[in-house]
C-alpha positions as CSV (number, residue, x, y, z in Angstrom):
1,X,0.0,0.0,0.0
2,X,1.3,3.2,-1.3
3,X,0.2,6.7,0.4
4,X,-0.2,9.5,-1.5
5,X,2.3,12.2,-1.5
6,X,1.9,14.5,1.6
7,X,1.0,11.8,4.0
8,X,3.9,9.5,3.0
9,X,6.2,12.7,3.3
10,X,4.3,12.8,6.9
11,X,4.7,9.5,7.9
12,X,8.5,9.1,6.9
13,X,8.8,12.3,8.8
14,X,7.5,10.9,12.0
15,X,9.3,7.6,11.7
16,X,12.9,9.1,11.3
17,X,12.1,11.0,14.7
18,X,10.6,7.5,16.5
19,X,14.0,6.1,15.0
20,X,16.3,9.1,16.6
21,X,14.0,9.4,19.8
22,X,15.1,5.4,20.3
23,X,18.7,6.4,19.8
24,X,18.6,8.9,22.4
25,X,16.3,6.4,24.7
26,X,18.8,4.2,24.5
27,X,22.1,6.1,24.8
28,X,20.4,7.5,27.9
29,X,19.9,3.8,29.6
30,X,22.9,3.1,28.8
31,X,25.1,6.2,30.2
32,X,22.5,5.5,33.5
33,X,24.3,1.9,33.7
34,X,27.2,2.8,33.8
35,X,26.4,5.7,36.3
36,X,25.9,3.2,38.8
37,X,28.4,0.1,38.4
38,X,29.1,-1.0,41.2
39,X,26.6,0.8,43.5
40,X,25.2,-1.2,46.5
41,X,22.5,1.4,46.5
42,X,20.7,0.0,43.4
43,X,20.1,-2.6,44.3
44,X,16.8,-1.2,47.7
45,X,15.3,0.0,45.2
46,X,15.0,-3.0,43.0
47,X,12.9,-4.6,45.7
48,X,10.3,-2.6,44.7
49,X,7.5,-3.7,42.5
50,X,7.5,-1.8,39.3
51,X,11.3,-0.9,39.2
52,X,13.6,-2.1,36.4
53,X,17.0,-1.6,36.1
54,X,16.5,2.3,34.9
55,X,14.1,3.4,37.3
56,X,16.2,1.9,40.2
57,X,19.0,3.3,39.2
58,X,17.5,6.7,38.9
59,X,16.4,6.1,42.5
60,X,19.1,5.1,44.0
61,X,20.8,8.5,42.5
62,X,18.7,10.3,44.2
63,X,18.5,9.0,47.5
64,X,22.1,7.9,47.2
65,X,22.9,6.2,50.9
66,X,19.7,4.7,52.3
67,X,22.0,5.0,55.7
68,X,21.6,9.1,55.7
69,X,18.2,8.7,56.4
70,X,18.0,8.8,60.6
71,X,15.0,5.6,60.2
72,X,13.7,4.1,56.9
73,X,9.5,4.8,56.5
74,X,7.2,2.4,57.9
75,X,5.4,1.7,54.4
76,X,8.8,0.4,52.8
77,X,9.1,-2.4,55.1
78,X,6.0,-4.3,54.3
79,X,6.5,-2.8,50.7
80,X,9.7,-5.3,50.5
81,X,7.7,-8.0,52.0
82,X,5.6,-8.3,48.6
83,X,8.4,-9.8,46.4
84,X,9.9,-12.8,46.3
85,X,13.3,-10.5,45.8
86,X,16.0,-11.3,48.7
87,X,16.0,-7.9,50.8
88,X,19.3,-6.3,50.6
89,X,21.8,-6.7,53.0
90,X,21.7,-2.3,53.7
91,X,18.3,-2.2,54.1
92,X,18.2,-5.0,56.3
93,X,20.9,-3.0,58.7
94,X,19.0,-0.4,58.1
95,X,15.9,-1.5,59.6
96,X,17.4,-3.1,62.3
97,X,18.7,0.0,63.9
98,X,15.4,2.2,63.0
99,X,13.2,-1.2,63.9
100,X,15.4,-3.7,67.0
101,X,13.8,-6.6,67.5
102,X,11.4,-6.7,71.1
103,X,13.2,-8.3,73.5
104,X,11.0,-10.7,75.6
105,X,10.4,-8.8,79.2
């Protein structure tokens, strides 16, 4: 199927900037992976339901050490619970100094 003239013009138009918008996309991803190599802090936010490898890494950018918070929220420690994802190791430190275990008494 052949389109006439202007919409073909249109349509080619709009593909070359899908194809450069991909490029981009995917330049970005990658200078975002290698932003974080070797970062423990990644890898919280990958507990999280919903969080790929991009997203989680934007996360953990911004929050950088989970640690500088004085006590990690309430709602993230069931939020973990949900996945079958081993908790990491800093978060579990971390919620044992902002949640000890009761001592029996």
């Amino acid at each position: 199927m052949v389109l006439p003239a202007p919409e073909n013009l249109l349509l080619k138009a709009h593909l070359e900037i899908l194809d450069h918008l991909q490029l981009q996309v995917g330049n970005s991803e990658k200078w975002i992976q290698e932003a974080v190599i070797g970062n423990q802090a990644v890898t919280s936010p990958r507990t999280i339901l919903g969080l790929g490898k991009v997203l989680s890494a934007l996360v953990a950018m911004e929050i950088d050490d989970i640690h500088r918070f004085s006590c990690l929220s309430e709602s993230y420690v069931p939020m973990s619970a949900w996945f079958p994802a081993p908790m990491p190791q800093v978060v579990k430190s971390a919620m044992a100094t902002c949640y000890p275990p009761a001592t029996a008494g």
